[in-house]
C-alpha positions as a LaTeX table, in Angstrom:
\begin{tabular}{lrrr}
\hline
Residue & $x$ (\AA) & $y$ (\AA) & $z$ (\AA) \\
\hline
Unk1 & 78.19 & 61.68 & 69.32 \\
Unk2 & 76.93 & 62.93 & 72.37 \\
Unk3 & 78.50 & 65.75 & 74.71 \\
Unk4 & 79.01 & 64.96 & 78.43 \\
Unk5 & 80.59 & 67.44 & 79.97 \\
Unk6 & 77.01 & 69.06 & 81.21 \\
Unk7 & 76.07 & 67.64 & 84.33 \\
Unk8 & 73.54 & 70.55 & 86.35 \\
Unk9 & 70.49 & 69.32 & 86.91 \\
Unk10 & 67.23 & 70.56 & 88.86 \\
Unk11 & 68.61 & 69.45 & 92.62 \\
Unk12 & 65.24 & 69.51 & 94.10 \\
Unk13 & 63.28 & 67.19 & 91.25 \\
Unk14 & 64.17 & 63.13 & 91.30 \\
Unk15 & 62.90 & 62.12 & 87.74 \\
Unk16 & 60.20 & 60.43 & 88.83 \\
Unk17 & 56.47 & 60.50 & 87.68 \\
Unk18 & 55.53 & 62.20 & 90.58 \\
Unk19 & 58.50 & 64.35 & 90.82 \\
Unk20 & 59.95 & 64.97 & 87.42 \\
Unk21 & 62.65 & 66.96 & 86.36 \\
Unk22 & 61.52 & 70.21 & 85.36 \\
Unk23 & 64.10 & 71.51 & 82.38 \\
Unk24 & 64.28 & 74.60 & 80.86 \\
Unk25 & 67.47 & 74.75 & 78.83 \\
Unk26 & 68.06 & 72.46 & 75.42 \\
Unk27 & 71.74 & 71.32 & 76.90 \\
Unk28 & 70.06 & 70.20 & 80.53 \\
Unk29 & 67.47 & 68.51 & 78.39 \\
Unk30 & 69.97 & 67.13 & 76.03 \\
Unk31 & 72.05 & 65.54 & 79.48 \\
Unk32 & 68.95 & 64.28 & 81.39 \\
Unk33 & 68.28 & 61.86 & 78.63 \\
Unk34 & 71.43 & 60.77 & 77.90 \\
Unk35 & 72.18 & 59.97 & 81.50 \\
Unk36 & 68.62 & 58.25 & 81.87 \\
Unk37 & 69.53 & 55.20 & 83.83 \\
Unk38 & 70.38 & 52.04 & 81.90 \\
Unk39 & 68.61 & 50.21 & 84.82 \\
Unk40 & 65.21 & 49.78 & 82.76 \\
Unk41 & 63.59 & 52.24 & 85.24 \\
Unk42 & 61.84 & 55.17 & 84.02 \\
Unk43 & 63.17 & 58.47 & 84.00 \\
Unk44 & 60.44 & 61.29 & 83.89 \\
Unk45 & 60.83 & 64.58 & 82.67 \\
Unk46 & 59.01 & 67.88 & 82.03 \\
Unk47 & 59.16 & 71.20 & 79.94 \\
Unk48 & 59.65 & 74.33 & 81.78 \\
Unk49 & 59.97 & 76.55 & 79.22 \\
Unk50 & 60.71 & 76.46 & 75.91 \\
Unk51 & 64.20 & 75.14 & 74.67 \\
Unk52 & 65.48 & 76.19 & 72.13 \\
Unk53 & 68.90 & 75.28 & 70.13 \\
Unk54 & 70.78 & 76.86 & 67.12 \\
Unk55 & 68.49 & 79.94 & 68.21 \\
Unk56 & 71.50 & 83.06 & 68.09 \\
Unk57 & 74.45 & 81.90 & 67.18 \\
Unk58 & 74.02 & 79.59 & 64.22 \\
Unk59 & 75.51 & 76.76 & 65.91 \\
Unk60 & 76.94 & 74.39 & 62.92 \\
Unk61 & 76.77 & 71.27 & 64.99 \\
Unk62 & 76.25 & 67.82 & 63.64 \\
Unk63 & 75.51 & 66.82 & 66.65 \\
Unk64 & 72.41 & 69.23 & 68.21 \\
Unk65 & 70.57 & 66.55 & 68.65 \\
Unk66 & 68.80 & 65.25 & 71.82 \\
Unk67 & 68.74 & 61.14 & 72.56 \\
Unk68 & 69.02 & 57.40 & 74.67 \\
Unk69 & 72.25 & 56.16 & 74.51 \\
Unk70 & 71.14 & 52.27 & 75.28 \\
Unk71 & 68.21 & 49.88 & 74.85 \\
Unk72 & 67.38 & 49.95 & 78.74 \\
Unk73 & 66.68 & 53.57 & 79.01 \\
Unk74 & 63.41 & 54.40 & 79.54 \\
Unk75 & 62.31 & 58.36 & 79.15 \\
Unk76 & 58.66 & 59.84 & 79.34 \\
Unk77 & 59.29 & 63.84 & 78.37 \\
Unk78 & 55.93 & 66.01 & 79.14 \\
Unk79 & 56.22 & 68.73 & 76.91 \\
Unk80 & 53.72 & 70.52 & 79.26 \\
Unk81 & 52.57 & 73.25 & 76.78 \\
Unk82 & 56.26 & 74.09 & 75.55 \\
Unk83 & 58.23 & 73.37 & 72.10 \\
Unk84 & 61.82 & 71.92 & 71.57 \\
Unk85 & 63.09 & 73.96 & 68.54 \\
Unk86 & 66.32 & 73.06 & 66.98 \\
Unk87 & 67.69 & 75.79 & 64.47 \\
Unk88 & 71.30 & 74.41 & 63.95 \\
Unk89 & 72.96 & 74.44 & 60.47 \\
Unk90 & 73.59 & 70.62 & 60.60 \\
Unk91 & 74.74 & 68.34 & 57.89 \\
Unk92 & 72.90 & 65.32 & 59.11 \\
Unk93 & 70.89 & 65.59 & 62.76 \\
Unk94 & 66.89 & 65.63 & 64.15 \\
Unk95 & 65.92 & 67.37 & 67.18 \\
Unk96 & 65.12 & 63.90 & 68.75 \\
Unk97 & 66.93 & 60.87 & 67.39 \\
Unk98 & 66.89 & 58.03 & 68.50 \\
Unk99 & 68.96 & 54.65 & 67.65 \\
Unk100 & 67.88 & 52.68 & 70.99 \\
Unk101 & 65.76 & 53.02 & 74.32 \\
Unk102 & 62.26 & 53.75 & 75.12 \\
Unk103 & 60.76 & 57.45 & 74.45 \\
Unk104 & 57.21 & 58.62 & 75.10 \\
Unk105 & 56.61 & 61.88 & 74.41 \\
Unk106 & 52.94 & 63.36 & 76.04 \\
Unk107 & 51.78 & 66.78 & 76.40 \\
Unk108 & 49.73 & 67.26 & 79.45 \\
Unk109 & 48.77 & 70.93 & 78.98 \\
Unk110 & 45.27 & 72.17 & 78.60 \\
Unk111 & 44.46 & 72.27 & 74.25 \\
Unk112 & 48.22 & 70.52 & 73.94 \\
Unk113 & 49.74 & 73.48 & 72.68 \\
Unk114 & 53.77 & 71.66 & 72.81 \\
Unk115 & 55.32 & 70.66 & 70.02 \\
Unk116 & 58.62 & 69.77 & 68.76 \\
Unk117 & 60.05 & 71.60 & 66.33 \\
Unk118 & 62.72 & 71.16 & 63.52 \\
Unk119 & 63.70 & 74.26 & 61.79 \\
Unk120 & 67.08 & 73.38 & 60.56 \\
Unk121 & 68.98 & 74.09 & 57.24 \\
Unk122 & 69.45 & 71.30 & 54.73 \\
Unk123 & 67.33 & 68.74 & 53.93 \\
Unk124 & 66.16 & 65.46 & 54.97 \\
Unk125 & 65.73 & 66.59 & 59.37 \\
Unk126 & 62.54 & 65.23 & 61.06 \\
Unk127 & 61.72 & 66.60 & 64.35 \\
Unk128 & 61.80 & 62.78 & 65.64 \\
Unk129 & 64.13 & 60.62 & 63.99 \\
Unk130 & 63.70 & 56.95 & 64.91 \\
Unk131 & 67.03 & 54.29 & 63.75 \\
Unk132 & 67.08 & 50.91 & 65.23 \\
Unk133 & 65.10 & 47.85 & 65.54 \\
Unk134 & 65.37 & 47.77 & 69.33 \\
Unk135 & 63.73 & 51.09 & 69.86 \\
Unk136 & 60.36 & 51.94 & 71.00 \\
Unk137 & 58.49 & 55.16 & 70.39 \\
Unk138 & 55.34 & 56.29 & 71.76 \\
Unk139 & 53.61 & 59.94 & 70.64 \\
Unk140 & 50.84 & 61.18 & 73.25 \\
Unk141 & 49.92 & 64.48 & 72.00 \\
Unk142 & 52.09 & 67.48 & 71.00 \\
Unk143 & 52.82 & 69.19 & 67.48 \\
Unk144 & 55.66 & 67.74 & 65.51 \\
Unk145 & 56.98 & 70.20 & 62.68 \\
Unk146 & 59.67 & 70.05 & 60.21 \\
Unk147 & 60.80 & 72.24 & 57.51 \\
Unk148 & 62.93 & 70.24 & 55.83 \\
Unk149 & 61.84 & 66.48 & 56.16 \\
Unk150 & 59.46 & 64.07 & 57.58 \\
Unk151 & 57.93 & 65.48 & 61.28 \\
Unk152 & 58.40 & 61.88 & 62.25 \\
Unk153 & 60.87 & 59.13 & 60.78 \\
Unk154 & 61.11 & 56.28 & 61.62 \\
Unk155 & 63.67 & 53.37 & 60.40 \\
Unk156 & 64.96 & 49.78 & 60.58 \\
Unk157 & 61.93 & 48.41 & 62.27 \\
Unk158 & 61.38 & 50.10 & 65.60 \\
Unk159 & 57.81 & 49.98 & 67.34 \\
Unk160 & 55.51 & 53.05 & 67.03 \\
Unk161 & 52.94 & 53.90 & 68.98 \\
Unk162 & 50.32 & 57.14 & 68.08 \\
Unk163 & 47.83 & 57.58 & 70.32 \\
Unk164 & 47.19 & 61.45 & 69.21 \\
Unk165 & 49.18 & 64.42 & 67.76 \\
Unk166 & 49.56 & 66.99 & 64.66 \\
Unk167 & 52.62 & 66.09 & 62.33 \\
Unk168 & 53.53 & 68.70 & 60.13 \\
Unk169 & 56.33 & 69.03 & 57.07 \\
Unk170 & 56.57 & 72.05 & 55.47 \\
Unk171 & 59.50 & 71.22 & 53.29 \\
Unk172 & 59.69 & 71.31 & 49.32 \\
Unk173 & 61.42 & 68.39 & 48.87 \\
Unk174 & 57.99 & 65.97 & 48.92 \\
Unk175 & 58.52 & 64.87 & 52.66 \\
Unk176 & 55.99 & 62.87 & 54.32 \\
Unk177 & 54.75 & 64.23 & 57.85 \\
Unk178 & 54.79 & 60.88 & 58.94 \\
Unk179 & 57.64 & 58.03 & 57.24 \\
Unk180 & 57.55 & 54.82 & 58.71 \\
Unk181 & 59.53 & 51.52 & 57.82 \\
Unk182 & 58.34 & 49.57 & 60.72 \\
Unk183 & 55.31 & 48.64 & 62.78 \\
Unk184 & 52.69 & 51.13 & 63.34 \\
Unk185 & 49.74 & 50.76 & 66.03 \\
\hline
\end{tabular}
């Protein structure tokens, strides 16, 4: 499921809260969470730019989506004022999904103005898919869009915590911006 063969990262950032990777590409994004160290340590990173996938090509690609690959990884991604966006033609995917780990997602820019941002073809795409009953996901700010499903899903049980956000569906299909099968705080 995921690719691996993308290893660049920022040389001179560490991942840390003080020092956190600064990304401004989908596929570096994409790598520096699923090489977060299965340690239990944190691994901190932060929006350069906005990263876009899907965006020129019309990528057909099942597997566009950004995630933790075990239930000791521990990400906190600062969208810092910038938007994920994933515009692939995929049968099944979300622009974050998640089926174990730790993910908080905060937005530290002044008004929040970052978001992530499912624009895919199909139906039934959040922009934050959560699968797994050893998950945890935490939403600090940040817009959360998606135009053909729930803005945020989540299933089999994992933890949820909202401490502030917009959620958003725009799809046709009766979607609810936020789906939950789970605990809720």
């Amino acid at each position: 499921y995921y690719r691996v063969g993308f290893t660049a990262m920022a040389s001179a950032d560490s991942g840390t809260e003080d020092n956190p990777y600064v990304v401004t590409d989908y596929e570096e994004l994409r790598n520096l969470m699923i090489t977060a160290p299965i340690d239990g340590s944190t691994r901190y990173i932060k929006l350069g730019a906005d990263v876009v996938y899907g965006a020129n090509s019309g990528e057909n690609d099942n597997n566009s989506y950004i995630g933790l690959k075990a239930d000791t990884q521990n990400v906190v991604l600062d969208l810092n004022g910038h938007t994920i966006t994933n515009k692939a033609n995929a049968t099944y995917s979300a622009v974050i999904y998640m089926t174990t780990g730790s993910l908080t997602i905060k937005d530290s820019s002044p008004g929040g103005t970052g978001g992530v941002y499912c624009e895919m073809t199909g139906n039934d795409k959040s922009a934050v898919h959560v699968s797994g009953s050893i998950t945890k996901l935490t939403i600090d700010g940040g817009t959360y869009k998606s135009n053909v499903g729930s803005a945020i899903r989540v299933d089999g049980g994992a933890e949820t915590v909202i401490n502030g956000g917009t959620f958003r569906t725009t799809g046709e299909q009766h979607y609810c911006a936020l789906f939950y099968r789970g605990p809720v705080t």
